[in-house]
C-alpha positions as CSV (number, residue, x, y, z in Angstrom):
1,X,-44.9,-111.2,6.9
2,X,-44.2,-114.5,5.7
3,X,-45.5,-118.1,6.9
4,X,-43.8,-121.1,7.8
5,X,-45.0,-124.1,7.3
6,X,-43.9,-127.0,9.5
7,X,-44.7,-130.6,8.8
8,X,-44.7,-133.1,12.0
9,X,-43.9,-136.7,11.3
10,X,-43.5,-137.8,15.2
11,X,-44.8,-141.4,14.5
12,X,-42.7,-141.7,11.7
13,X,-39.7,-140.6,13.4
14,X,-40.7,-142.7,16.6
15,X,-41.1,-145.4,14.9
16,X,-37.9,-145.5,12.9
17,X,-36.5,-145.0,16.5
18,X,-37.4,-148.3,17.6
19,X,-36.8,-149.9,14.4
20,X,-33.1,-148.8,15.0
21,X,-32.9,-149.8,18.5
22,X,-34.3,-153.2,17.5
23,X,-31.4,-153.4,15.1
24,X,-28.8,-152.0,17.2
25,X,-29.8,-154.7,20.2
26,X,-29.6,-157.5,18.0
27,X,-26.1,-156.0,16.9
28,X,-25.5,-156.1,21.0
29,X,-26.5,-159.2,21.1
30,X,-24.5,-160.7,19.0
31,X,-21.1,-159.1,19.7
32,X,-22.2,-160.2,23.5
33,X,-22.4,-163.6,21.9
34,X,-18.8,-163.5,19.9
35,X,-17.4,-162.1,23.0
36,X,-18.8,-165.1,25.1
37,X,-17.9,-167.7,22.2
38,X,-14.4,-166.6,23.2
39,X,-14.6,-167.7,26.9
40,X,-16.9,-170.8,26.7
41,X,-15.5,-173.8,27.7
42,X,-14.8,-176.3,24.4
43,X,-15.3,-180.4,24.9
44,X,-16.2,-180.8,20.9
45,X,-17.6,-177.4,20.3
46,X,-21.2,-178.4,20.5
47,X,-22.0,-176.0,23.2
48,X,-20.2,-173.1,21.5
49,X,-22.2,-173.2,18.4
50,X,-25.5,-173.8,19.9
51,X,-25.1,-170.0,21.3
52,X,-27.8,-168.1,19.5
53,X,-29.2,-164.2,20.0
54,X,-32.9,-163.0,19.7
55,X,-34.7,-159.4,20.0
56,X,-38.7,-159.1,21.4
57,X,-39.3,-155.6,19.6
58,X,-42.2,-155.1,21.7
59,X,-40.4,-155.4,25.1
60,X,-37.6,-154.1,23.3
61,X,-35.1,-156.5,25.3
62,X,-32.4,-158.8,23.6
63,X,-31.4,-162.4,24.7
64,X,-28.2,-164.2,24.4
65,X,-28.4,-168.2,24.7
66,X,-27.4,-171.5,24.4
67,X,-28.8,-174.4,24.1
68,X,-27.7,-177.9,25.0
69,X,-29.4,-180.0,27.5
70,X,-25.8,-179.1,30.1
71,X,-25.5,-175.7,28.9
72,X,-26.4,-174.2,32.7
73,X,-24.6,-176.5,34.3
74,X,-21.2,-176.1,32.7
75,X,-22.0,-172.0,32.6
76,X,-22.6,-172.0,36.7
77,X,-19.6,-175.1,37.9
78,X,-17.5,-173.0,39.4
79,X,-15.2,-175.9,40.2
80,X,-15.0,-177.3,36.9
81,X,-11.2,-177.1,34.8
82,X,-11.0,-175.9,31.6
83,X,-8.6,-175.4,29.3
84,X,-6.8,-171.9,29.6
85,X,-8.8,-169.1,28.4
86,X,-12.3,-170.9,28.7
87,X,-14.5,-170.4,32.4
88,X,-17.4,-170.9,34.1
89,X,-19.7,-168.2,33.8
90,X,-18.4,-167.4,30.0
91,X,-21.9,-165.6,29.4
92,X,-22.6,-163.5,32.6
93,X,-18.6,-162.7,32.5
94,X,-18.9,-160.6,29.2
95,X,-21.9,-158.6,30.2
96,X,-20.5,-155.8,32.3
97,X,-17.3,-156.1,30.1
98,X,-19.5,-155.3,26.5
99,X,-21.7,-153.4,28.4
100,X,-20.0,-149.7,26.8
101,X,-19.9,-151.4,23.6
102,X,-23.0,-152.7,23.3
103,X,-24.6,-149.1,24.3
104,X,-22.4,-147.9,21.7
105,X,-24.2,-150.0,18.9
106,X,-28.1,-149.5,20.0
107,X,-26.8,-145.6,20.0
108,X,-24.8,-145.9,16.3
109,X,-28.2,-147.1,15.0
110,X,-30.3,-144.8,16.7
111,X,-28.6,-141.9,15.0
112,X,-27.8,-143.4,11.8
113,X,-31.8,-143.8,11.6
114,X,-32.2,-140.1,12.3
115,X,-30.4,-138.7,9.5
């Protein structure tokens, strides 16, 4: 009869699991971001390029910002014109619309890091 030997590396494999899904949320992230960069309303571009992503690996959760001091404000005036193409709302319009996408990235890394 022969013997099998089988060699368990679950922490390894765990944690090159997370290390993937870190990457692939910050890949989320950002095409949430380019996506949004498309919509958000332009005055002199200062609000489009303070947009910015970041990952928390612990909570495992991804952000998408911006950051000038009227960035809310123009983001939730619904009454506001812009020029065509550019809205209110350019962040939390692009969610459910990347949503697919952005799965599709975490999940590309995920099994790219389990080869």
């Amino acid at each position: 009869m022969s013997r099998a030997r089988l060699r368990w590396n679950g922490d390894a494999a765990t944690d090159a699991i997370r290390e993937a899904a870190a990457r692939g949320l910050l890949l989320g992230a950002e095409h949430v971001l380019a996506a949004s960069r498309q919509r958000v309303p332009i005055a002199e571009g200062t609000l489009e390029r303070s947009g910015a992503t970041s990952v928390d690996e612990q909570q495992m959760t991804a952000a998408v910002s911006y950051d000038t001091p009227y960035a809310r404000r123009v983001h939730e005036d619904m009454t506001a014109r812009h020029a065509p193409g550019r809205t209110a709302k350019f962040l939390e319009g692009v969610l459910p619309e990347t949503a697919g996408e952005v799965q599709a990235l975490i999940a590309a890394q995920i099994r790219r890091a389990l080869r």
